[in-house]
N, C-alpha and C positions, 0 to 999 in steps of 0.2 A: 169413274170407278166401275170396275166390273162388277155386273149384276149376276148374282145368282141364277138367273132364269137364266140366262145367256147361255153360263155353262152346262146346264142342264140340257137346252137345246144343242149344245156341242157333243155333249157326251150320247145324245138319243143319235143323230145323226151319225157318229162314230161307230154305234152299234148296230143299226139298222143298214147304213150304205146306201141307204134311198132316203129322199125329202119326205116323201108320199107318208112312210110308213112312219120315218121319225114325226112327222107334225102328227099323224094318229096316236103316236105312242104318249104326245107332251099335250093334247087335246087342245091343238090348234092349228088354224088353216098353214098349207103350206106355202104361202107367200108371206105370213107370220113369222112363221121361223126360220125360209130364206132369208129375209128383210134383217131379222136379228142378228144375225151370223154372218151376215155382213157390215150390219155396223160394229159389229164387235174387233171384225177384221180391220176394220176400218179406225178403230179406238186404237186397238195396241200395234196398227203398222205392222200386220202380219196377214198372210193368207194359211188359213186354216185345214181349209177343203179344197181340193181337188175335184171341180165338177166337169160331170161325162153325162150322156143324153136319158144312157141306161142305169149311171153305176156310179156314186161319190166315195172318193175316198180322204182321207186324212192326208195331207202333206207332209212333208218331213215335220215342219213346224210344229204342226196339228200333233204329230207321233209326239212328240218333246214334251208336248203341254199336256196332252189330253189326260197321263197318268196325274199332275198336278190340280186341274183340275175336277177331276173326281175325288182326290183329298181332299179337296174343299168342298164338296158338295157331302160329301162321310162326316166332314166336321158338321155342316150346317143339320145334319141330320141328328146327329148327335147330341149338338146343344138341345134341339128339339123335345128330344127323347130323352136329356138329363131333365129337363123344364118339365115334361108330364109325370117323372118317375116323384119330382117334389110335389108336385100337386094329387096325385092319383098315382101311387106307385103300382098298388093291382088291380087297373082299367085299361082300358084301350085295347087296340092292334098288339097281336103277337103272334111272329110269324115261326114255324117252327118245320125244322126237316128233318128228314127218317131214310135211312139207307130201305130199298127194297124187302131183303129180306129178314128186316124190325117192324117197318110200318102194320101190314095188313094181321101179322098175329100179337104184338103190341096195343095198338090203338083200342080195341075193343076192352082192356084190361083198364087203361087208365084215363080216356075222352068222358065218362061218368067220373071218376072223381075229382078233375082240373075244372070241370063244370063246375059242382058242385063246391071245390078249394078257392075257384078265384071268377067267380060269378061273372062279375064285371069284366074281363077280359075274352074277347075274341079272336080266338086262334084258327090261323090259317094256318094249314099242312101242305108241304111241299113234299113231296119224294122222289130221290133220285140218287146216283151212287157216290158215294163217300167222295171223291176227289171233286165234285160237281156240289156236294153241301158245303165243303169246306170253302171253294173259293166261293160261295154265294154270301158263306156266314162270314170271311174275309171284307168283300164288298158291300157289306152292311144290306145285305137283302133279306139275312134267314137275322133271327137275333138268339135262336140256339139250335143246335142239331143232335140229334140221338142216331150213334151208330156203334159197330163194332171197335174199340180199343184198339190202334194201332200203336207200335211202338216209333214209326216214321212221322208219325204226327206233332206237330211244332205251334208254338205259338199259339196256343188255347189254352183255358183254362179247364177244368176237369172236374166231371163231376159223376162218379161210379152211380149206378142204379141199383144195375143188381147183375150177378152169375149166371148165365145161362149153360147147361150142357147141353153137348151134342152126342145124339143115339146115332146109333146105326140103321138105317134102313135098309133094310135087304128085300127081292122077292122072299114070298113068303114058302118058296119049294126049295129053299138052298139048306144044306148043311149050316151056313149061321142061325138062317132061321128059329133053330133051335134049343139055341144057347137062354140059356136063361139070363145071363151077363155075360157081356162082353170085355176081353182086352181089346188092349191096341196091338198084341202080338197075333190075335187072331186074321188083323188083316194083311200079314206075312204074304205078300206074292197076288194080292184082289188087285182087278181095276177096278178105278175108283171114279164115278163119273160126277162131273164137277159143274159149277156156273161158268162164265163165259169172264174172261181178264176184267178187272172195274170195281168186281165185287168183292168185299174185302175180305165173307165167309170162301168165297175158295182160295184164298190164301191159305185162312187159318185148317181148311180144311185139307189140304194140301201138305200142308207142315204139320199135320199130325198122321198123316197115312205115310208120307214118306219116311220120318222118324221110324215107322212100324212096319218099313220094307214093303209098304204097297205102292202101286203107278197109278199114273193117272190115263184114265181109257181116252184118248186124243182123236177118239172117232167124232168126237160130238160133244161140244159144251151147251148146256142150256141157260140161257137167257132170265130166268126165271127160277125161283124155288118150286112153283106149281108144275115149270116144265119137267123138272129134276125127278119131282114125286114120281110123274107118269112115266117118265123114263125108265126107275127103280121096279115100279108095279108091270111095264110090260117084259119087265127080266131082262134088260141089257144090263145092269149090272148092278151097284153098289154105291151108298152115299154117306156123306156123315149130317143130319141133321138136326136146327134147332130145338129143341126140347118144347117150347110154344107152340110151334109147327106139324105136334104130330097130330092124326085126326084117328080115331078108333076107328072110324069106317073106310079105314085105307085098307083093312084086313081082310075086307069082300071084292078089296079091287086088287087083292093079288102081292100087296106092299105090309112088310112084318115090321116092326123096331123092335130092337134089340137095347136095353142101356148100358151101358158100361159099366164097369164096377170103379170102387173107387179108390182114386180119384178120377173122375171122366175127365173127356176133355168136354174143355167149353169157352165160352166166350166173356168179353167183361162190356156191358152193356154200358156206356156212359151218356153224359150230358156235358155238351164242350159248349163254351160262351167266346168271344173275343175278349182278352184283356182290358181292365178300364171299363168295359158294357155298365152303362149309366144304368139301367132298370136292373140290379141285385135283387132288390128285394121279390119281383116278379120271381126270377130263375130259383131262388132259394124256396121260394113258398112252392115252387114247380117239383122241385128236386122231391123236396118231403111230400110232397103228393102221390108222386111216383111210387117212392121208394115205399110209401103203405100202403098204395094197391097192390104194386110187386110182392109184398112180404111172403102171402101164403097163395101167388097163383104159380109159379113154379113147382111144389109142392101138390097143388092142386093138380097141373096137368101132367107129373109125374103118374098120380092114381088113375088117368083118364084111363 
């Protein structure tokens, strides 16, 4: 019968392309998990890997199996993790991920009350962009992710936080500057300078400057929300940002917000789990955590 470890050793080797790195990764010598993966070869009469001096790869064989086995390795996980949800449902490992521009003005709001909600539980934060969370929380790595609401999104289950709106950021020496609210008709004919393809805020911010007959300035995408700020503050142009994100002392560096009137535009902040995810009660208890730190700090960083 095949062993679990085996596969595991299959799948680390798969991902890595080196011995060296996969026995580091499965914490064990590499003659260990050579040895293995050959007798494995050796059990079902197949060659799995393709080895080279510098570089292993999967064989056709190896391509066939390797997505089967990682369903079996998801299931083994799984049962695992239904087994501690009935024993300890809010204790343990909980691994959770955050689109870039959620994390760093998020986290501060609601890592004091998850503490405080679910004591016993250790949450580890991952961050990185939407289509990189989802296949992580697909392959059982992340066990929820908080990001922007897309409507391209499949196969998760959904769980709203809260509304976010997006202000306008302008230098603070422009004709918007001055508005005390803003439409979306005032950005008639602006470049509008944007993140970099990945991030799911310049889509949404994209689809609402174009609706309102502005382009996008193609000089220069930035990488970051902090790069965008400085970009906005040294007067290359114009942005739409998240309402969390503004800071009152961006006003002495040259950067104004403006907010919309209403209804602004904004975004819908959610919590998406895998269907079937054995620990409910954890994500439920998470959800209500959130959603009553969130109540009044939107609100709050409107008055900031």
């Amino acid at each position: 019968m095949v062993k679990l470890r085996d596969l595991q050793y299959l799948d680390a080797v798969a991902r890595h392309q080196h011995f060296g790195r996969a026995a580091e990764a499965c914490f064990v010598s590499q003659p260990t998990l050579s040895g293995q993966i050959m007798k494995l070869e050796e059990q079902i009469g197949l060659v799995l890997i393709e080895r080279h001096r510098k570089r292993v790869m999967l064989t056709p064989a190896g391509e066939a199996l390797i997505g089967r086995a990682r369903a079996v390795l998801r299931a083994a996980e799984d049962f695992e993790d239904s087994a501690r949800a009935l024993s300890a449902p809010l204790s343990g490992d909980f691994h959770l991920g955050l689109i870039p521009t959620v994390a760093p003005y998020l986290l501060p709001y609601i890592m004091g009350p998850l503490g405080r909600d679910l004591p016993e539980v250790n949450f580890y934060l991952h961050e990185d962009q939407t289509h990189v969370l989802l296949q992580q929380l697909d392959d059982g790595k992340l066990d929820v992710v908080i990001l922007s609401w897309l409507d391209s999104i499949e196969n998760v289950e959904r769980y709203n936080l809260y509304r976010e709106p997006l202000v306008l950021a302008t230098p603070n020496h422009t004709p918007l500057a001055k508005l005390d609210r803003a439409a979306l008709s005032d950005l008639d004919g602006q470049l509008v300078l944007t993140l970099e393809d990945g991030h799911c805020l310049r889509d949404e911010t994209l689809d609402y400057c174009f609706s309102a007959g502005a382009k996008e300035d193609q000089r220069f995408q930035a990488t970051s929300l902090e790069t965008l700020r400085y970009m906005v503050a040294s007067g290359l142009g114009i942005t739409l940002m998240p309402q969390l994100a503004v800071r009152p002392a961006d006003e002495d560096q040259g950067l104004h917000y403006v907010p919309f009137g209403t209804p602004p535009p904004s975004r819908e902040i959610c919590m998406l789990v895998r269907p079937n995810y054995s620990r409910m009660e954890a994500v439920r208890a998470m959800v209500a955590s959130i959603r009553g730190a969130m109540a009044g700090a939107l609100s709050e960083a409107e008055g900031v």
